[in-house]
N, CA, C and O atoms as a GROMACS GRO file, in nm:
protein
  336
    1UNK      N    1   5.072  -6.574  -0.249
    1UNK     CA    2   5.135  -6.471  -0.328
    1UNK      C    3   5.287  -6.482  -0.310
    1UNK      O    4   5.345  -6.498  -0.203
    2UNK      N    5   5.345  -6.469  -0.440
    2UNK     CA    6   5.478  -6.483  -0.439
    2UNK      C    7   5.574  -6.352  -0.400
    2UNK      O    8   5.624  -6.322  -0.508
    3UNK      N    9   5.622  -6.268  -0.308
    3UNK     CA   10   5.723  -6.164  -0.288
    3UNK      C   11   5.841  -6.156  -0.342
    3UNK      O   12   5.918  -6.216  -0.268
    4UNK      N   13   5.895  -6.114  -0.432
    4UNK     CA   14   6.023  -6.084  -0.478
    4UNK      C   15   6.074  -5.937  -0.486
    4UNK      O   16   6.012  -5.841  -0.530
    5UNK      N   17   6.228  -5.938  -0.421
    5UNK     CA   18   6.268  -5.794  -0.388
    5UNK      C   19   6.322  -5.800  -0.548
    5UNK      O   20   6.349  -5.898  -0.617
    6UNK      N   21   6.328  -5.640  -0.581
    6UNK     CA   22   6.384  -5.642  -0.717
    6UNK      C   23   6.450  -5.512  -0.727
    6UNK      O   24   6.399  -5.423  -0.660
    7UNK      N   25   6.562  -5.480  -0.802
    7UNK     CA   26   6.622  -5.319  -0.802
    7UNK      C   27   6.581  -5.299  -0.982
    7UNK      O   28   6.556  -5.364  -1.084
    8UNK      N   29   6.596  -5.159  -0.929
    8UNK     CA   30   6.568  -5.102  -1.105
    8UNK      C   31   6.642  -5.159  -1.224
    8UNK      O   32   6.763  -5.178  -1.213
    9UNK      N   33   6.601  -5.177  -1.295
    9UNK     CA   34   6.712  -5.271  -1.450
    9UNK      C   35   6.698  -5.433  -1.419
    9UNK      O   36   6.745  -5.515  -1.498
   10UNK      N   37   6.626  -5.476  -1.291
   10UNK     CA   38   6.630  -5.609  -1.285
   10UNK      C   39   6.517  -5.657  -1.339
   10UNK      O   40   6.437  -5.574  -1.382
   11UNK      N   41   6.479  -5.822  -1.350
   11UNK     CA   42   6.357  -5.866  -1.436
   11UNK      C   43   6.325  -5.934  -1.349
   11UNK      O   44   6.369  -5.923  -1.235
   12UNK      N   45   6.235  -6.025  -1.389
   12UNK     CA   46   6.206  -6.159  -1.341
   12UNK      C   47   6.093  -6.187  -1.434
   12UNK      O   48   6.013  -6.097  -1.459
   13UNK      N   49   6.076  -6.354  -1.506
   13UNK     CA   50   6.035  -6.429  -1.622
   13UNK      C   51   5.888  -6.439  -1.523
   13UNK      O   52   5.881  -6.412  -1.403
   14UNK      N   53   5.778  -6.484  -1.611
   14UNK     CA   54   5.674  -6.544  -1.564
   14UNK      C   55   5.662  -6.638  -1.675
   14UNK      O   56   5.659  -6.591  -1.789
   15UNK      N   57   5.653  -6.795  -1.655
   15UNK     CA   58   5.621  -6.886  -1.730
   15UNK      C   59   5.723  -6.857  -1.897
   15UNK      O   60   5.685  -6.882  -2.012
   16UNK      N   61   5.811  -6.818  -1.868
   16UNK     CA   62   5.893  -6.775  -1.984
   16UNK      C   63   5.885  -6.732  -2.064
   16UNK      O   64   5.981  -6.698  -2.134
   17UNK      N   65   5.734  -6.708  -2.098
   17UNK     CA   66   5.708  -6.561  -2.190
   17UNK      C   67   5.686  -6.465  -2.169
   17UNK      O   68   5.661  -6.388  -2.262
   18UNK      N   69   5.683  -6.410  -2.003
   18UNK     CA   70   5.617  -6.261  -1.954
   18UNK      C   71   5.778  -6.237  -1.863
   18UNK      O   72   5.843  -6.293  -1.776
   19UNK      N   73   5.785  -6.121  -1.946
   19UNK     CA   74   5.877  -6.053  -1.862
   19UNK      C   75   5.854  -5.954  -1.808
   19UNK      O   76   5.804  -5.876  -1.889
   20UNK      N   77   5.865  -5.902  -1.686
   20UNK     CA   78   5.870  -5.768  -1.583
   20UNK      C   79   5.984  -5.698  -1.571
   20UNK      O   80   6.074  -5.765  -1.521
   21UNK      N   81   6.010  -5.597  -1.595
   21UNK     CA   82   6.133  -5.490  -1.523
   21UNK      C   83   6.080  -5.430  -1.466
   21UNK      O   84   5.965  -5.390  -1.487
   22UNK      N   85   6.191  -5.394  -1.320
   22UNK     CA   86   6.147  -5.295  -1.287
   22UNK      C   87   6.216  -5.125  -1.341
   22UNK      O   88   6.322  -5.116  -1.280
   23UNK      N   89   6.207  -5.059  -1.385
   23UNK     CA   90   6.247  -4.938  -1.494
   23UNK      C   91   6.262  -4.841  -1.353
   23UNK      O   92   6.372  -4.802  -1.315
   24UNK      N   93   6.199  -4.824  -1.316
   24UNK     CA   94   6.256  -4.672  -1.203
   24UNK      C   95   6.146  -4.694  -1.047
   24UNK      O   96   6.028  -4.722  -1.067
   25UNK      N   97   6.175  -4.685  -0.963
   25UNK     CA   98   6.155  -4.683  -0.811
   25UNK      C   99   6.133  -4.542  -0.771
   25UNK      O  100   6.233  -4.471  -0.779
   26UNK      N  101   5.974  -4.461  -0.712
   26UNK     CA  102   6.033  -4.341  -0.623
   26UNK      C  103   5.954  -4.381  -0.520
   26UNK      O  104   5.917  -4.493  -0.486
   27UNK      N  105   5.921  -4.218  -0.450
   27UNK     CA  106   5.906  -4.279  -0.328
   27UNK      C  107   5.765  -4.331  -0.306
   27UNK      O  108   5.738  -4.408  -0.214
   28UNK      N  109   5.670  -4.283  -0.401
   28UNK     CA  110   5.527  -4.396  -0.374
   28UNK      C  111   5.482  -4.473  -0.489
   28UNK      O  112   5.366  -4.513  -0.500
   29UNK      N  113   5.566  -4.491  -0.569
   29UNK     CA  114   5.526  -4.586  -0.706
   29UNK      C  115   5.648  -4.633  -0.749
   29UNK      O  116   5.755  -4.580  -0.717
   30UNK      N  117   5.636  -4.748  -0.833
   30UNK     CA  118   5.716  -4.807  -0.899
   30UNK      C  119   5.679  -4.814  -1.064
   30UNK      O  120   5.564  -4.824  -1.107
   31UNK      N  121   5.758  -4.808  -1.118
   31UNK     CA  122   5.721  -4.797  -1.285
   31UNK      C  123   5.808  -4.948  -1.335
   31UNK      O  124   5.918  -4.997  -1.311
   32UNK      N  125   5.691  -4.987  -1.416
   32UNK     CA  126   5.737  -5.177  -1.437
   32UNK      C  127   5.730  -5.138  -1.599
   32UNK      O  128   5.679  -5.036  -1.645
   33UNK      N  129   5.790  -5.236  -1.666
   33UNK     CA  130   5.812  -5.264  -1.790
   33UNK      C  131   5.781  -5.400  -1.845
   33UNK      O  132   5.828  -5.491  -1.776
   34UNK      N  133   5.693  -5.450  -1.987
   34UNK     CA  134   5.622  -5.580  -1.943
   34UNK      C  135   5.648  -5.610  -2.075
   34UNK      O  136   5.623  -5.535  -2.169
   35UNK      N  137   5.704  -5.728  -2.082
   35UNK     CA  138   5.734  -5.773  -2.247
   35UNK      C  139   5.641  -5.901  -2.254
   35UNK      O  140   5.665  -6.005  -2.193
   36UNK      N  141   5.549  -5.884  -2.323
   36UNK     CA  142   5.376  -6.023  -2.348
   36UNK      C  143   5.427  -6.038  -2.466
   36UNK      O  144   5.501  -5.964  -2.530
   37UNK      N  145   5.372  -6.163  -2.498
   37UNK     CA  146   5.329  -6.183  -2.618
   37UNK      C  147   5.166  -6.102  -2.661
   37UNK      O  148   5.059  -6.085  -2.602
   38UNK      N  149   5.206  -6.076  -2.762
   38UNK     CA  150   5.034  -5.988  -2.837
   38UNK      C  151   4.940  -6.091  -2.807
   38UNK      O  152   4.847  -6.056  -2.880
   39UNK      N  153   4.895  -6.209  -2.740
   39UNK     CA  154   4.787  -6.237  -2.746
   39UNK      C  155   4.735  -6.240  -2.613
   39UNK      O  156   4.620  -6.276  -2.587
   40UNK      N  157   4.842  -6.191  -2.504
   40UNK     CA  158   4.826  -6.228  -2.378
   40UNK      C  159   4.772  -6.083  -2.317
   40UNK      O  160   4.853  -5.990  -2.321
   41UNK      N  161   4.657  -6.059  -2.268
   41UNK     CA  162   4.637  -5.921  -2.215
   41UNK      C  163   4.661  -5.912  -2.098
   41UNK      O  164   4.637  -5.988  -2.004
   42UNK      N  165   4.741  -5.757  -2.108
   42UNK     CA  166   4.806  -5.716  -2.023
   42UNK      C  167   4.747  -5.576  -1.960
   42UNK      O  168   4.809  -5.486  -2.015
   43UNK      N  169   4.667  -5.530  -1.881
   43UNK     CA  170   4.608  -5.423  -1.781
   43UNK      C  171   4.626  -5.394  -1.631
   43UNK      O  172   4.684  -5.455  -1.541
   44UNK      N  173   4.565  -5.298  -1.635
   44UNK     CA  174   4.546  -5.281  -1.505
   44UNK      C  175   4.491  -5.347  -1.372
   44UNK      O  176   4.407  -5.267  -1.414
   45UNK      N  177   4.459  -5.397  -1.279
   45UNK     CA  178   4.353  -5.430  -1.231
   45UNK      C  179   4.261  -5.414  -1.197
   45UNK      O  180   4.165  -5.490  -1.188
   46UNK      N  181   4.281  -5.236  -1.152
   46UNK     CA  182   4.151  -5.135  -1.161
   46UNK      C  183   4.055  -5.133  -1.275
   46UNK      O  184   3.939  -5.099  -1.254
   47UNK      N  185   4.095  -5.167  -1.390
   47UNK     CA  186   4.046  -5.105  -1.518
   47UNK      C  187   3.978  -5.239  -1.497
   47UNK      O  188   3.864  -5.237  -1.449
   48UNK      N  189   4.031  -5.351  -1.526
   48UNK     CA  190   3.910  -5.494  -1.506
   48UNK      C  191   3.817  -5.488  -1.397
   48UNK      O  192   3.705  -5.537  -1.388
   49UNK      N  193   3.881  -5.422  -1.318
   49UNK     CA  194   3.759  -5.409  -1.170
   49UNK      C  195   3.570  -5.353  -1.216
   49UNK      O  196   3.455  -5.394  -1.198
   50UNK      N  197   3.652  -5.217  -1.294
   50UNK     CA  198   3.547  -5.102  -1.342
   50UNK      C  199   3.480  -5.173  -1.461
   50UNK      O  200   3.358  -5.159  -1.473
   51UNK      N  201   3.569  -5.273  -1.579
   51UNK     CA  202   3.445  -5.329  -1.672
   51UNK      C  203   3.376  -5.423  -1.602
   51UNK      O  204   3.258  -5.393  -1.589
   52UNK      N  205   3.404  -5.513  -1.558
   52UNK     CA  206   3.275  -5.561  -1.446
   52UNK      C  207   3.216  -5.527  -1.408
   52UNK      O  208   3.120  -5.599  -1.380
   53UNK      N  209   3.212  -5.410  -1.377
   53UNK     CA  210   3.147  -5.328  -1.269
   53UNK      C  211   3.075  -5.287  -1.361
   53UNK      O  212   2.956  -5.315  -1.347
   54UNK      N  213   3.117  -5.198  -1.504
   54UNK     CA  214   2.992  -5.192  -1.601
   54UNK      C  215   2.904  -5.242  -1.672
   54UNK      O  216   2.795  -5.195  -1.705
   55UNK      N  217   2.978  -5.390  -1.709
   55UNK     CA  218   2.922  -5.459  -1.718
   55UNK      C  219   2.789  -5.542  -1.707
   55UNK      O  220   2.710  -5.582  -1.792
   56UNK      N  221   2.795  -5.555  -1.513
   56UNK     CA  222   2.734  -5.610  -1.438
   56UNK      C  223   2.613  -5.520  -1.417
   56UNK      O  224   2.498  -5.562  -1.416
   57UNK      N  225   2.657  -5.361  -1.397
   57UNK     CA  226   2.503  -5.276  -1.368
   57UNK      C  227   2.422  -5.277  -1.464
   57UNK      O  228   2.301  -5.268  -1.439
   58UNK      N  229   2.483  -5.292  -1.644
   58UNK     CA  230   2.411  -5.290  -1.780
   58UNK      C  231   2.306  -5.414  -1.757
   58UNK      O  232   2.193  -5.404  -1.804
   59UNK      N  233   2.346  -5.534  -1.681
   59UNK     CA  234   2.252  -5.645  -1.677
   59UNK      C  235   2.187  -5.617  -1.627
   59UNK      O  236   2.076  -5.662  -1.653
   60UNK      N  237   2.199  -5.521  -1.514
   60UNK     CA  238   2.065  -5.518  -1.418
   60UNK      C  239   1.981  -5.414  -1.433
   60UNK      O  240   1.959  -5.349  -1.330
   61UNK      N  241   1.924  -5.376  -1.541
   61UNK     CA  242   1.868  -5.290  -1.621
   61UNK      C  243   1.747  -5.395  -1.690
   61UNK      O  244   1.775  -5.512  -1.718
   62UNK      N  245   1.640  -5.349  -1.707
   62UNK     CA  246   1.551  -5.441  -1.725
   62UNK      C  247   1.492  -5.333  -1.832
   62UNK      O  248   1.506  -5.210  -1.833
   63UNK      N  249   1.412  -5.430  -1.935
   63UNK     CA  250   1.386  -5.339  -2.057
   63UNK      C  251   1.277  -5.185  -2.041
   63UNK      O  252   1.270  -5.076  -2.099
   64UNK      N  253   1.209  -5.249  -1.935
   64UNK     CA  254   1.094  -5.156  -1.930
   64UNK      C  255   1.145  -5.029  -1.807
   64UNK      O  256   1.076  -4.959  -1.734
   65UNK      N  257   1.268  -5.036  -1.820
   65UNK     CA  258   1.333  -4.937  -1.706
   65UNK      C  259   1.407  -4.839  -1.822
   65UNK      O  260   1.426  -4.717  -1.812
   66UNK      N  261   1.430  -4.895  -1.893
   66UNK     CA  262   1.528  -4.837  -2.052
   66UNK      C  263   1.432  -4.779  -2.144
   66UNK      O  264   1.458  -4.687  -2.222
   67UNK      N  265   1.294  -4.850  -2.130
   67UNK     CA  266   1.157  -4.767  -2.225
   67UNK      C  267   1.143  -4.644  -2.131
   67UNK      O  268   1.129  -4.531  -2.178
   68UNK      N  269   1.146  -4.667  -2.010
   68UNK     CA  270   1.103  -4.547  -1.952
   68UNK      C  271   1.171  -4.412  -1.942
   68UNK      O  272   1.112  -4.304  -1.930
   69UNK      N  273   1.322  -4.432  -1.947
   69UNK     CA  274   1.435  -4.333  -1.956
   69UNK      C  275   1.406  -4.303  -2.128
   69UNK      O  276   1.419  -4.181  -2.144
   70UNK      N  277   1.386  -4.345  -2.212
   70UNK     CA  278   1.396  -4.263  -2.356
   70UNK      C  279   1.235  -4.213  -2.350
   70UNK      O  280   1.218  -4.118  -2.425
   71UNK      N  281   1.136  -4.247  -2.292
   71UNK     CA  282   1.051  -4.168  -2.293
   71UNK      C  283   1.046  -4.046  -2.214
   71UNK      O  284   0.987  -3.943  -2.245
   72UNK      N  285   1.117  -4.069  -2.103
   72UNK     CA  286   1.160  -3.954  -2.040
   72UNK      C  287   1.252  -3.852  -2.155
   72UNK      O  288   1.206  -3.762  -2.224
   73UNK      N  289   1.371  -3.892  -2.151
   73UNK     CA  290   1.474  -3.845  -2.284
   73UNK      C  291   1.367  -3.744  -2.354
   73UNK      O  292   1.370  -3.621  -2.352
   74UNK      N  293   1.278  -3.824  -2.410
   74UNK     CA  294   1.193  -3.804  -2.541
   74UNK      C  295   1.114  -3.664  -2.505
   74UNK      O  296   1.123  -3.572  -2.586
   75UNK      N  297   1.023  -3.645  -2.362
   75UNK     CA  298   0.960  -3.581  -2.311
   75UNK      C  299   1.090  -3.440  -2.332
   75UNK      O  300   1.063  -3.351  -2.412
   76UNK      N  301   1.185  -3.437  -2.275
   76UNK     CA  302   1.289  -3.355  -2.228
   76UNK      C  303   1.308  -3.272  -2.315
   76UNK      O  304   1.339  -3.156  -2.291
   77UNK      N  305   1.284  -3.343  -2.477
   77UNK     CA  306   1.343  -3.284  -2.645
   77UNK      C  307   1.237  -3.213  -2.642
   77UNK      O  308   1.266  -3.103  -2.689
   78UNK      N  309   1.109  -3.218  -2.607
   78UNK     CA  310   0.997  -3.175  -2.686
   78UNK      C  311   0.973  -3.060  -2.598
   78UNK      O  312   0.941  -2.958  -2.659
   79UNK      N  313   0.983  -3.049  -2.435
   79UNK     CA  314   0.944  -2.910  -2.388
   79UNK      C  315   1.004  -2.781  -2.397
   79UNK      O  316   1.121  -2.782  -2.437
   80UNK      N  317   0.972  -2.710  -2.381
   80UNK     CA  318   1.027  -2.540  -2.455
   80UNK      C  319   1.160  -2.526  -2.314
   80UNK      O  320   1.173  -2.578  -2.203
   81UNK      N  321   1.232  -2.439  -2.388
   81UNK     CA  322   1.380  -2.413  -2.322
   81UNK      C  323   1.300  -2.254  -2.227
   81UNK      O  324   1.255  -2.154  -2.283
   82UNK      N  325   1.305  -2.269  -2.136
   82UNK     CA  326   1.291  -2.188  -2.073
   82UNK      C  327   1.422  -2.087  -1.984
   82UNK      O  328   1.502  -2.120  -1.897
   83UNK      N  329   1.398  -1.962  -2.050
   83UNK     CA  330   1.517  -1.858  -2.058
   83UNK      C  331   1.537  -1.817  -1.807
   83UNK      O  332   1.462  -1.795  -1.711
   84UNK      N  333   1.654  -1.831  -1.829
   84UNK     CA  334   1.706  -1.797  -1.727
   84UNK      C  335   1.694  -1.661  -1.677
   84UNK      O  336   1.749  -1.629  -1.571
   0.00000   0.00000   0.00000
C-alpha cells in the first residue's frame, strides 16, 4: 500500500485519469473529491463488501427452501387476523 500525506486543496493523479482531492480534513474523517472517467466505477468499499455479501447468501438458497417460504407467505394471507 502506497501512503501519501496530503493537505486540503491538494490532489494526487492515479494512472492519469483518476484524480483525488482532498476537499476538507476534521477530526475523524476526511472528505475526498474524485474526478473518473464515466466508465470507471467509483464506490465505497463497504457498499461492494454488502453486494457480495447479498449476493452470495441469494446463491445459497436452494429452490425448495424458496417453495417453502411462499407457501408459508401463502398460509399467512389466508388465516383470519386475529383482533388484539
Amino acid at each position: 500500500m502506497l501512503v501519501i500525506r496530503r493537505r486540503p486543496g491538494e490532489t494526487l493523479l492515479i494512472g492519469g485519469e483518476i484524480e483525488v482531492e482532498v476537499l476538507e480534513i476534521a477530526s475523524s474523517q476526511v472528505k475526498l473529491g474524485i474526478r473518473a472517467p464515466k466508465q470507471i466505477v467509483v464506490l465505497r468499499k463497504e457498499i461492494q463488501i454488502t453486494r457480495q455479501e447479498n449476493l452470495a447468501a441469494s446463491r445459497e438458497k436452494s429452490g425448495s427452501a424458496v417453495n417453502s417460504l411462499l407457501r408459508t407467505l401463502k398460509e399467512r394471507e389466508r388465516a383470519p387476523i386475529r383482533a388484539l
